[in-house]
C-alpha positions as CSV (number, residue, x, y, z in Angstrom):
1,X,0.0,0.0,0.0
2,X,0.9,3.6,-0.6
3,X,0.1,6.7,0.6
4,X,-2.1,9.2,-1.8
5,X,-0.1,12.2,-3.0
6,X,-2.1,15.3,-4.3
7,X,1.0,16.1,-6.5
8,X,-0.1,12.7,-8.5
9,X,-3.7,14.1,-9.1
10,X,-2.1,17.3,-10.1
11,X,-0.4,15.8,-12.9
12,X,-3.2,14.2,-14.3
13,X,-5.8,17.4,-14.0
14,X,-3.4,20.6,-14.7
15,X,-1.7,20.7,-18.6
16,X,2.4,20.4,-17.9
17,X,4.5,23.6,-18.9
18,X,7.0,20.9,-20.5
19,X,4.9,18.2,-22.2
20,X,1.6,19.9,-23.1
21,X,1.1,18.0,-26.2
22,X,1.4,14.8,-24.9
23,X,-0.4,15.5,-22.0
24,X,-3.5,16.9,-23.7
25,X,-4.4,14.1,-26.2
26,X,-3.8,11.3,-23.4
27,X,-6.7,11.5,-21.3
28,X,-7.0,7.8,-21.0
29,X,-3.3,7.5,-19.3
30,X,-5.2,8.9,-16.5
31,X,-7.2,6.3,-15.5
32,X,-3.8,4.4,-14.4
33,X,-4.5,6.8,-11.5
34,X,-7.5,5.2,-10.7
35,X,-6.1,2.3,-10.2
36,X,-2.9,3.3,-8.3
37,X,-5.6,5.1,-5.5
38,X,-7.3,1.6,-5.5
39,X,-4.1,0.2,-4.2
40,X,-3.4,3.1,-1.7
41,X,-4.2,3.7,1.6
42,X,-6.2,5.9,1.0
43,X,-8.7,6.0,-1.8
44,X,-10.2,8.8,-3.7
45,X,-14.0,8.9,-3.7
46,X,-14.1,12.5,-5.0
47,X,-12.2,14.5,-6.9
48,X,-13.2,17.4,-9.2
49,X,-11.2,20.1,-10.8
50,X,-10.2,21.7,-14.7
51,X,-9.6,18.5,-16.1
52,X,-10.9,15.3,-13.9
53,X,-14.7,14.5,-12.7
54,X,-14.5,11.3,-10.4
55,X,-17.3,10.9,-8.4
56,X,-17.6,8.0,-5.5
57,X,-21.0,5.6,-5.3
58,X,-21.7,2.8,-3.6
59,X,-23.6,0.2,-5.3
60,X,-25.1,-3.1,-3.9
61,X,-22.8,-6.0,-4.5
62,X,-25.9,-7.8,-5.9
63,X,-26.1,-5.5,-8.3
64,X,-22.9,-5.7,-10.1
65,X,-22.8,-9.8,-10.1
66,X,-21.8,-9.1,-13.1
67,X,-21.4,-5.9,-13.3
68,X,-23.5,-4.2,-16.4
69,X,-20.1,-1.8,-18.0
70,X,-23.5,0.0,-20.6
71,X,-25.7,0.5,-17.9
72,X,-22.6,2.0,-15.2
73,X,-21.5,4.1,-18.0
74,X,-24.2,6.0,-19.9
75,X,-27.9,5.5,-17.9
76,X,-28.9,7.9,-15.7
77,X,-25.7,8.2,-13.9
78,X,-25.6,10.0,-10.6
79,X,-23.7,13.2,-10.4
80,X,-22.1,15.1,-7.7
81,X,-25.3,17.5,-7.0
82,X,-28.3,14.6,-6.5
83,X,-29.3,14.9,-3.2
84,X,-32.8,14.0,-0.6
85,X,-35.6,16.2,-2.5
86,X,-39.1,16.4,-1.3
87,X,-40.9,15.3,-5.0
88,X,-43.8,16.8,-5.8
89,X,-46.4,14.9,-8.7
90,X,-49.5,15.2,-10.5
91,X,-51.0,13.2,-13.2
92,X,-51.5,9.4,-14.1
93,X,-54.8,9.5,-12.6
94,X,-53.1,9.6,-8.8
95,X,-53.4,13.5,-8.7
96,X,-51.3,15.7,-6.7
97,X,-48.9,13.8,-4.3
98,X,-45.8,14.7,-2.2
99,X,-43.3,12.6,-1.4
100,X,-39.3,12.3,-0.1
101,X,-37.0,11.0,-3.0
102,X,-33.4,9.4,-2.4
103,X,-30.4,10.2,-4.3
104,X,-30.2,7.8,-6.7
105,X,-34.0,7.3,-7.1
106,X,-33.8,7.5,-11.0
107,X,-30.4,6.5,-11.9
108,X,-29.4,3.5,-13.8
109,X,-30.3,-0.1,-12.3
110,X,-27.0,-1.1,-11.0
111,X,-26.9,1.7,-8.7
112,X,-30.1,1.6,-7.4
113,X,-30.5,0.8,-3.6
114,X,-26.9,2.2,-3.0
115,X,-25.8,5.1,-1.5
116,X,-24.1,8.1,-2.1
117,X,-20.7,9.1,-0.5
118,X,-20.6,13.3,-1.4
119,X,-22.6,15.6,-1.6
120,X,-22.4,19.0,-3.7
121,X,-24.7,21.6,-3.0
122,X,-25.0,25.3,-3.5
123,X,-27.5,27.8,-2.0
124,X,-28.8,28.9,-5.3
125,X,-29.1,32.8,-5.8
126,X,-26.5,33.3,-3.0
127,X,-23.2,33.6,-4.8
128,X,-21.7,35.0,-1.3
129,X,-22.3,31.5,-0.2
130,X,-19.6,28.9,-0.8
131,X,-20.5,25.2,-2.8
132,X,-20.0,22.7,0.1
133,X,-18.4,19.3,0.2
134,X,-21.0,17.1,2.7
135,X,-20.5,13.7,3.7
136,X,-22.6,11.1,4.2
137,X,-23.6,11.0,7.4
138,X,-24.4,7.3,7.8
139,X,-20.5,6.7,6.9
140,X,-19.1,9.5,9.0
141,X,-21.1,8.0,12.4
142,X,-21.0,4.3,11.7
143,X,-17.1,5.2,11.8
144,X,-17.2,7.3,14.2
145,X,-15.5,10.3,12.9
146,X,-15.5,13.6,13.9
147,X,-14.8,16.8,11.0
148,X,-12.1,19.0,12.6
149,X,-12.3,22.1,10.4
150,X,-8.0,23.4,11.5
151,X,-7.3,19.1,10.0
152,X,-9.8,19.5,7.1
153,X,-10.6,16.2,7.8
154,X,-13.3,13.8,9.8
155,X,-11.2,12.3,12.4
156,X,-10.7,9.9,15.3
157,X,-8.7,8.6,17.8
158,X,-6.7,5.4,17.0
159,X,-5.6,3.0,19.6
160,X,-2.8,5.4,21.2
161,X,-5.0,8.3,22.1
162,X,-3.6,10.2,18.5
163,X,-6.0,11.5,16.6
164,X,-6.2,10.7,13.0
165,X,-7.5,11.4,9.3
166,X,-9.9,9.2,8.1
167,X,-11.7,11.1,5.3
168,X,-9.2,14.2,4.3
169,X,-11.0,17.0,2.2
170,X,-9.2,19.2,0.2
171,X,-10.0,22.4,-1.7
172,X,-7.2,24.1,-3.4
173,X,-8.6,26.9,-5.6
174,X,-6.0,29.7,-7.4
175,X,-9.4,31.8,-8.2
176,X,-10.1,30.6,-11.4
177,X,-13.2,28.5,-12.4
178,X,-10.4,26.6,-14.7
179,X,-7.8,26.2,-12.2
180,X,-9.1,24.2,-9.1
181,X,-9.2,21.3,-7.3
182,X,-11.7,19.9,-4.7
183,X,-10.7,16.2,-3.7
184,X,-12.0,14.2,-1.0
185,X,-10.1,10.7,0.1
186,X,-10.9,7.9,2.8
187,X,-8.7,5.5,4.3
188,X,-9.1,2.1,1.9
189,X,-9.2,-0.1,4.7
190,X,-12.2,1.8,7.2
191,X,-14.1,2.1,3.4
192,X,-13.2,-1.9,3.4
193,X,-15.2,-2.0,6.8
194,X,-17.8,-0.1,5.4
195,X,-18.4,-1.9,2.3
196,X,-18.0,-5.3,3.7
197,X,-20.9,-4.6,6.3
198,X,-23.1,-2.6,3.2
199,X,-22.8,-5.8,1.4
200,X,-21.9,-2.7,-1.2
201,X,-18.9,-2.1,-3.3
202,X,-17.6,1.0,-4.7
203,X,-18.5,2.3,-8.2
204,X,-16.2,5.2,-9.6
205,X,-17.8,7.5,-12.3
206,X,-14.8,9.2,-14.4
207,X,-14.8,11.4,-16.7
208,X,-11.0,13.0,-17.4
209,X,-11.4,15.6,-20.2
210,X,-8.1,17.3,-21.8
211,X,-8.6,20.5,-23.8
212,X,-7.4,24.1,-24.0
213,X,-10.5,25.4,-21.7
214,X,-9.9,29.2,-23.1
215,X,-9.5,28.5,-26.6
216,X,-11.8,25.3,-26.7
217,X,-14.4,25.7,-29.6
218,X,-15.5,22.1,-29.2
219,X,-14.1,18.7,-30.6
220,X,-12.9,17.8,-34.3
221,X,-12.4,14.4,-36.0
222,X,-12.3,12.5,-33.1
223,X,-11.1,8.8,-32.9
224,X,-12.7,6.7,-30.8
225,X,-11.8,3.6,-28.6
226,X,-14.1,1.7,-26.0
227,X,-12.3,-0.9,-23.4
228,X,-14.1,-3.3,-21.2
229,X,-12.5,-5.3,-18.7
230,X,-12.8,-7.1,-15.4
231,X,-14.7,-4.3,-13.5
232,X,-13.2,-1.6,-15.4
233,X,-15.7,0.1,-18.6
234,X,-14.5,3.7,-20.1
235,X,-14.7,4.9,-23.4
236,X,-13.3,7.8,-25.2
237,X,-11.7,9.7,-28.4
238,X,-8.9,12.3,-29.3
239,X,-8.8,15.0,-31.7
240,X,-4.9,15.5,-32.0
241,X,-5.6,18.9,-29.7
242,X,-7.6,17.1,-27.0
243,X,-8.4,14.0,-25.6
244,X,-11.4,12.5,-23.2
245,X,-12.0,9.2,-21.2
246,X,-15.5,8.4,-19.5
247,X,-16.5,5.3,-17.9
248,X,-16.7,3.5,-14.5
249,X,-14.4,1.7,-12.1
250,X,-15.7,-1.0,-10.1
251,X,-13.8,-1.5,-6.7
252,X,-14.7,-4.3,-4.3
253,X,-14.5,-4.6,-0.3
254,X,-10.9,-6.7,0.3
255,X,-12.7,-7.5,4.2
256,X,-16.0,-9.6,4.5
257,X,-17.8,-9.5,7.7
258,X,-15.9,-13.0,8.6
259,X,-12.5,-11.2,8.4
260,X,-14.1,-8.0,10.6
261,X,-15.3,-10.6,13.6
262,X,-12.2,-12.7,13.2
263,X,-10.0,-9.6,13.8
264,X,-12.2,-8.8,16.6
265,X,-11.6,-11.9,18.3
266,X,-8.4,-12.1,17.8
267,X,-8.2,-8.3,19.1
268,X,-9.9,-9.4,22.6
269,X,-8.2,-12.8,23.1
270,X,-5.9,-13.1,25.8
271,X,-3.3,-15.2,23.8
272,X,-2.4,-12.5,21.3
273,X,-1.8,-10.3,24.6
274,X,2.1,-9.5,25.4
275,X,3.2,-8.4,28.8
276,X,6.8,-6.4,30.3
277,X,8.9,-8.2,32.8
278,X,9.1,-5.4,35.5
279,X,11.1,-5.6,38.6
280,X,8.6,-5.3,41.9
281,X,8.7,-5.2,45.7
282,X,7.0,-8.6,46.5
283,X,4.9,-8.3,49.2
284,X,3.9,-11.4,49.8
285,X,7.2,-13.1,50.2
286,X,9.4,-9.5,50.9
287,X,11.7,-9.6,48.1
288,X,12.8,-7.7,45.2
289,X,12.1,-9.6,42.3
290,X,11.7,-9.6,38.7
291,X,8.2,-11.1,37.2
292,X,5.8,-10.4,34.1
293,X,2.6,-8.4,34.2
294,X,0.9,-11.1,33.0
295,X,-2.5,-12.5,34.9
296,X,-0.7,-16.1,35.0
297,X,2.3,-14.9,36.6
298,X,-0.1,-12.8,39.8
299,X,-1.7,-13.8,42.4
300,X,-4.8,-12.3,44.6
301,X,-5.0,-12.3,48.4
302,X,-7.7,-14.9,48.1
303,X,-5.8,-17.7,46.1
304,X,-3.0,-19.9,47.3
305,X,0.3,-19.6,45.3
306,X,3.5,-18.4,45.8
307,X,2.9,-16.0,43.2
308,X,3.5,-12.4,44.2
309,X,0.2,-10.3,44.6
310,X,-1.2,-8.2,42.2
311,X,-1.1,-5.1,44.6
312,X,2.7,-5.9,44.9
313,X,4.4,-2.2,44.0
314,X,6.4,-1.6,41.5
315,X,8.7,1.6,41.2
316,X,9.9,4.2,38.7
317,X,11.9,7.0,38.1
318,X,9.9,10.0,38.4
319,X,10.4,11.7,34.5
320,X,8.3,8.7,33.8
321,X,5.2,11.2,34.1
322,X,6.5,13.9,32.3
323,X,5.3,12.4,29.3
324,X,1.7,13.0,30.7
325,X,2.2,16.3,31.8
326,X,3.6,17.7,28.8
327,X,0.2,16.9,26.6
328,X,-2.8,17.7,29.0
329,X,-4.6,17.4,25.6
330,X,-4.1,13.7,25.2
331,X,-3.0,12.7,28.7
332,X,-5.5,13.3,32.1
333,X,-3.1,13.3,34.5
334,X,-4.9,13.1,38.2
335,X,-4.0,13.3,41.1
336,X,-4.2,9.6,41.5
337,X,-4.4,8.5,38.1
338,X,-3.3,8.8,34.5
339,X,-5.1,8.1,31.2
340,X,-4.9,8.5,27.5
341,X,-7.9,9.1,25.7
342,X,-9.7,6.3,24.0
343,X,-7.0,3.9,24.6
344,X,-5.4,3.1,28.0
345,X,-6.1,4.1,32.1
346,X,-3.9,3.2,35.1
347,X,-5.9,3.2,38.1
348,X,-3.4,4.2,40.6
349,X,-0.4,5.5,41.4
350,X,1.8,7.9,43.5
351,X,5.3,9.2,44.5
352,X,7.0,8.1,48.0
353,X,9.0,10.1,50.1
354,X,12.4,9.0,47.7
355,X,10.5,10.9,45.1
356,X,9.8,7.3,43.0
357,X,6.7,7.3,41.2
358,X,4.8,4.1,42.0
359,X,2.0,1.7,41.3
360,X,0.9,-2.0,41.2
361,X,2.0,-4.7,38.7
362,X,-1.8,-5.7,38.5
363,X,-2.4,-2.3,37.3
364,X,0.1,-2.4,34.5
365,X,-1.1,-5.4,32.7
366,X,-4.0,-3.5,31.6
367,X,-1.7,-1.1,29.9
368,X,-1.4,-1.5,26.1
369,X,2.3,-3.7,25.3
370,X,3.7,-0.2,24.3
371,X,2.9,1.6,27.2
372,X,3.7,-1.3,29.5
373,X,7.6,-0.7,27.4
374,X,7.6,3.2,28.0
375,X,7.0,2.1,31.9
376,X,9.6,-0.4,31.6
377,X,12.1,2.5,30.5
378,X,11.5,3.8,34.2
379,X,11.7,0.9,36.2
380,X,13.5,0.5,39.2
381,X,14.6,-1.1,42.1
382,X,12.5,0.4,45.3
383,X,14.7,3.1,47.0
384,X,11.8,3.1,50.2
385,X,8.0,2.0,51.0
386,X,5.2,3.5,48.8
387,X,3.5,6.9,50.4
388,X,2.1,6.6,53.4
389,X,-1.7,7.9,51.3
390,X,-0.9,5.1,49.0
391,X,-0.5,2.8,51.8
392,X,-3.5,4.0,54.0
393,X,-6.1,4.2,50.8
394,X,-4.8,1.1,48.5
395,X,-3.5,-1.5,51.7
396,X,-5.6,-0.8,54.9
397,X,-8.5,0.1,52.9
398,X,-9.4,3.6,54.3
399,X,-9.5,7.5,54.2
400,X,-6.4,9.2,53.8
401,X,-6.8,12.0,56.4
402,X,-3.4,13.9,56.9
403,X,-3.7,17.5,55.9
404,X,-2.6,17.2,51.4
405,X,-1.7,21.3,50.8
406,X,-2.6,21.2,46.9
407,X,-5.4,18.8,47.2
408,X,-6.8,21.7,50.1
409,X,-6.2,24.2,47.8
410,X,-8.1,23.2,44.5
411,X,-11.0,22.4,47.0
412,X,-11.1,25.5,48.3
413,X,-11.0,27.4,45.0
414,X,-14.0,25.2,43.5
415,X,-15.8,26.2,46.4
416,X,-15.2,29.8,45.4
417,X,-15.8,29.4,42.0
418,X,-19.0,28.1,42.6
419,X,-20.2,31.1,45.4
420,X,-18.5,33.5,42.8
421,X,-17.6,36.6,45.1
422,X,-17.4,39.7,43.0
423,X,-13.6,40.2,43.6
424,X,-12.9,36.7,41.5
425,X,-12.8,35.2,38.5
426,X,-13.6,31.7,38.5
427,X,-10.7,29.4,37.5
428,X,-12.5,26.1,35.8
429,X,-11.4,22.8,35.6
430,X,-9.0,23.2,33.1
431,X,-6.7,25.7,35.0
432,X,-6.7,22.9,37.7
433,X,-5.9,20.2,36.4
434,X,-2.4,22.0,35.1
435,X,-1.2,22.5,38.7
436,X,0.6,19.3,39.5
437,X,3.4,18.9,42.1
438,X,6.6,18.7,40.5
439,X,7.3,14.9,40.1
440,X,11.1,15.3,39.3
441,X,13.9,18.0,40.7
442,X,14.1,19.9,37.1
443,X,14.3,23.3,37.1
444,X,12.1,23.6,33.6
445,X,9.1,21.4,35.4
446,X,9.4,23.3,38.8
447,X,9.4,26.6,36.8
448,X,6.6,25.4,34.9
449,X,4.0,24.0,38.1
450,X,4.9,27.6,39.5
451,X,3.6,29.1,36.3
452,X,0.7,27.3,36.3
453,X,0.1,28.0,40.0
454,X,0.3,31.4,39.2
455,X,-2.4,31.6,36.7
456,X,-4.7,29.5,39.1
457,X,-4.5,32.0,41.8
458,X,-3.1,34.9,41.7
459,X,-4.8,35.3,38.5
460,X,-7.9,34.9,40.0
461,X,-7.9,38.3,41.8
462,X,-10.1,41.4,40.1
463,X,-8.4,44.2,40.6
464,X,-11.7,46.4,39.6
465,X,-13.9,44.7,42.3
466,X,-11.2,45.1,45.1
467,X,-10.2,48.9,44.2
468,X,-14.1,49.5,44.7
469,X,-13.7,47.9,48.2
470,X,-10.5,49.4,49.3
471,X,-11.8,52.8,47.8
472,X,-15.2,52.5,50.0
473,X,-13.3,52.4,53.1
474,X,-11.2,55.3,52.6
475,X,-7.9,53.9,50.9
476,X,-5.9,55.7,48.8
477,X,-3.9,54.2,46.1
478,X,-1.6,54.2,43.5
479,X,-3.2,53.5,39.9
480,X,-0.1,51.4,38.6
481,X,-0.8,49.1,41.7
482,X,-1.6,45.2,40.7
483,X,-4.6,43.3,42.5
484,X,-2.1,41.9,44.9
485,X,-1.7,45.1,46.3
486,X,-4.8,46.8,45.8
487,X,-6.3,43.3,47.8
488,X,-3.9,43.9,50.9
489,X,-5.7,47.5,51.0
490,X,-9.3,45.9,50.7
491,X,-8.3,43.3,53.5
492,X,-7.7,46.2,56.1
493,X,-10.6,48.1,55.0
494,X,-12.2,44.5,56.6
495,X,-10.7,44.9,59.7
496,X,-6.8,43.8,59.3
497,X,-4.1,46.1,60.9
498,X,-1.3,46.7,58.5
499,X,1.3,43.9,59.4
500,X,-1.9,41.2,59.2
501,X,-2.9,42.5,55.6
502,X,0.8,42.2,54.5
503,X,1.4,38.8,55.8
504,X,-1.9,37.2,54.1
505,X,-0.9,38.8,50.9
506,X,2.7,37.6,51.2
507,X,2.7,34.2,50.0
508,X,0.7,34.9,46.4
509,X,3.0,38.1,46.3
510,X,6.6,35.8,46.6
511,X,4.5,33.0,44.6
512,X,3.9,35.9,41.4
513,X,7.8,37.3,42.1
514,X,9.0,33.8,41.6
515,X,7.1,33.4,38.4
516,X,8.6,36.3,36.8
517,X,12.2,34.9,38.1
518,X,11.9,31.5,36.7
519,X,9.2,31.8,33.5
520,X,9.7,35.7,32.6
521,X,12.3,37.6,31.4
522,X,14.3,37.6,34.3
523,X,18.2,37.6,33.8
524,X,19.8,34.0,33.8
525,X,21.6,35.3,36.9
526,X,18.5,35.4,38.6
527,X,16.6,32.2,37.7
528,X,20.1,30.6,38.4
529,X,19.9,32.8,42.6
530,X,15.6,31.8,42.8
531,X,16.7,27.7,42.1
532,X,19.8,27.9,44.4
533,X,17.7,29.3,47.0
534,X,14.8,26.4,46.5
535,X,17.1,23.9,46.5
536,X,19.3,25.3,49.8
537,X,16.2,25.9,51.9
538,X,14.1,22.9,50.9
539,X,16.4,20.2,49.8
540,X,14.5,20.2,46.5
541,X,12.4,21.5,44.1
542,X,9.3,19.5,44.7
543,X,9.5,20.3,48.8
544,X,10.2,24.3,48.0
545,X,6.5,23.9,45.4
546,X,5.2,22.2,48.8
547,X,5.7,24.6,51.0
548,X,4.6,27.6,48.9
549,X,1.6,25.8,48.0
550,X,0.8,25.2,51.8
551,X,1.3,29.0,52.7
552,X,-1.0,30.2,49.7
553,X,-3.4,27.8,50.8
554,X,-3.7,28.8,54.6
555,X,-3.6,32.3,53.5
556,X,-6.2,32.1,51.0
557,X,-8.4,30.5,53.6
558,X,-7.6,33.3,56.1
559,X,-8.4,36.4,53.0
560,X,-12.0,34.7,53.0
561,X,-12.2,34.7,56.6
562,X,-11.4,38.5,56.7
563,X,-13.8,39.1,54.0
564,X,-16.5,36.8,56.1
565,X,-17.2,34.5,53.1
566,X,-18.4,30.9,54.5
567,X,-17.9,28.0,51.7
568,X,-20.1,25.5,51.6
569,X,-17.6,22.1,51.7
């Protein structure tokens, strides 16, 4: 298989600056193109522009056993524009009726009962108005696509979470009615699936016409040729200034519905499944060792075996999730737990006090074989226990109580987002879910989860709304001053002293300093002072985002205090 190229329909609709001659009396070489999309991975269906007409139909199978190369040729074929049409009739002794018509209601025999793939329709006396390419939308659900106007395509996700083209449309016009070209394609093998379960196959009306277009007066002596073979039927003539080739192109499913439910099965059995080796902290009988994923190689708490458990941890070094963090489009990274969309979730998992990430070998089997291998690449031997959350939750089977900063934090700001006070601008889930703990001691991640902190909070402050307060009770202030400030003069306008307002305010004040030293345009010299100063007074990164985290939280909780605003929890 092949991929399509645009540049090879190009060649066969736009006349070649070195070659025109050729080019214009061999309209029939063009229908090798035909067949080389057949054998691509992805098909045309449509395609029309200066010089080529090809227009996609399916046709029930029954109805081309064999097919009828006359009747797909010149009766009643179907063109781009038939569409649904609300008929209306009078005569033949029935009188005046009204009733829905199908595309393809009075084309030729082999194409009734089928279906048509494109659409063309115009809004007629509107030239403002564009002539739109529409899919069918029984093929676009039953495949469960998606049209993503920035791709120009109807998408999906595959089986890693990416997302990917299934039927590409593409529209390139240089502003001439001569010089254009609209082509739609579809993946071969999801039109295979389609066709198969149709019981349809799909019928290609061609019509590849080579002239001149601004000096064309119309044909001469033309001689003429007509070819029929296995599927294949087009006829056509040249002038010795021009050339044309119109037929049809028969192509059949290469899946049946047996093929389809075999694949299935063989996509759900457990035999075609591959699992890592990992190495693990066995619980059970307290040693490292080194065992497969696999079911067969496991053991529950309630069977006997030697086996280790499937709750037996296994360990990794913590980059292992910045992966995840760096596409918050494709990854949900939890507090808890990590998927990819549409194809994979790990239930559990969490970082110790050596700063390993961890979860459970049972877990991991669920992972696709690739992921399991990206896990694999971070795999290690345990440096200490798994957290004492971890523990609490996943072994003893309860609450995990002790006081989590970040975790306080994000409850406290939904609460607020829901009650809304004037002075704040709700912050969404989307904002929260980028503030992470740093898993690693990097300086890039650190800087970024203090960016992202930023934005949650600090950025959450009006600075209209509290000038109105502070302004109410008498403060004066500076116009240049930022909501930080402007908030420490609204907090003693509700009763703090000086020193109290400055100390709430502190934390979110260092917290938007830092930001600027390690994200903005601070000098290298100073990123280099901020990260030496983390790292001396906190051991590392992660423990300096901790700590600043747990200060903006108890502070924040204090502000709403002062400004006598009662969440409900």
């Amino acid at each position: 298989m092949k991929p399509f190229k645009i540049a090879d329909l190009k060649k066969i609709n736009e006349i070649p600056s070195d070659d025109s001659q050729n080019w214009l009396i061999n309209a029939e070489g063009s229908v090798a193109f035909l067949k080389l999309s057949a054998d691509s991975d992805d098909i045309v269906i449509y395609a029309s522009g200066s010089s080529t007409l090809v227009q996609g139909v399916l046709a029930p199978t029954a109805n081309l056993m064999p097919p009828d190369g006359d009747d797909l040729q010149n009766k009643n074929i179907p063109m781009p524009d038939d569409s649904w049409c609300i008929q209306k009739a009078w005569g033949g002794g029935e009188g005046h009726r009204m009733y829905l018509e199908p595309p393809l209601s009075s084309s030729s025999k082999s194409f009734y009962g089928g279906e048509k793939l494109i659409f063309r329709r115009s809004f007629d006396g509107v030239t403002a108005a564009p002539s739109m390419i529409e899919l069918s939308q029984k093929l676009v659900h039953s495949l469960d696509l998606h049209y993503m106007p920035e791709r120009t395509a109807y998408c999906r996700l595959d089986s890693r979470g990416d997302i990917e083209d299934v039927i590409k449309v593409t529209q390139l016009n240089k502003g001439s009615m001569w010089d254009h070209l609209d082509v739609v394609t579809i993946r071969r093998k999801e039109l295979d699936t389609y066709m198969a379960l149709t019981d349809s196959c799909l019928v290609l009306r061609f019509d590849f016409t080579r002239v001149r277009w601004g000096s064309f007066a119309g044909w001469g002596e033309l001689n003429r040729y007509t070819r029929d073979a296995d599927d294949l039927y087009y006829h056509g003539g040249t002038d010795g200034s021009g050339s044309y080739c119109n037929g049809a192109f028969v192509v059949r499913p290469r899946l049946t519905v047996e093929d389809l439910v075999r694949a299935w099965k063989e996509e759900e059995s457990d035999a075609k499944r591959s699992y890592a080796v990992f190495k693990i902290f066995d619980r059970k009988n307290d040693a490292n060792v080194e065992t497969s994923c696999g079911p067969e190689f496991l053991s529950t708490y309630f069977q006997k075996s030697d086996l280790p458990w499937e709750i037996s941890p296994v360990f990794f070094r913590p980059e292992v999730l910045h992966r995840f963090k760096a596409d918050p489009e494709k990854y949900t990274l939890e507090d808890r737990s990590v998927s990819c969309r549409n194809a994979w979730y790990l239930k559990t998992y969490d970082i110790n006090e050596a700063g390993q990430v961890h979860t459970y070998i049972g877990y991991l089997a669920d992972l696709p074989y690739e992921e399991q291998l990206y896990w694999l690449a971070f795999n290690e031997w345990p440096k200490g226990p798994i957290s004492a959350r971890a523990h609490q939750t996943d072994i003893v089977g309860d609450w995990h109580r002790e006081y989590e900063p970040l975790a306080a934090l994000k409850h406290t700001v939904a609460l607020m987002d829901e009650e809304s006070p004037a002075w704040w601008k709700p912050r969404g889930d989307v904002l929260s879910n980028a503030v992470r703990y740093p898993a690693t001691d990097s300086t890039k991640e650190w800087g970024d989860e203090i960016l992202a902190l930023d934005q949650y909070l600090v950025e959450g402050f009006l600075l209209k709304p509290l000038r109105e307060i502070a302004e109410a009770g008498g403060r004066k202030m500076e116009q240049k001053w930022a909501p930080l400030r402007v908030l420490q003069e609204a907090l003693i306008v509700k009763g703090c002293t000086d020193d109290e307002a400055k100390s709430l305010v502190l934390p979110m004040q260092k917290l938007h300093a830092l930001r600027t030293e390690v994200r903005g345009h601070a000098t290298v010299e100073k990123k280099r002072k901020a990260e030496s100063e983390a790292r001396t007074n906190y051991g590392t990164l992660r423990e300096h985002f901790t700590q600043i985290v747990t200060d903006c939280e108890r502070a924040l909780g204090k502000i709403l205090s002062t400004f006598e605003i009662s969440l409900k929890s």
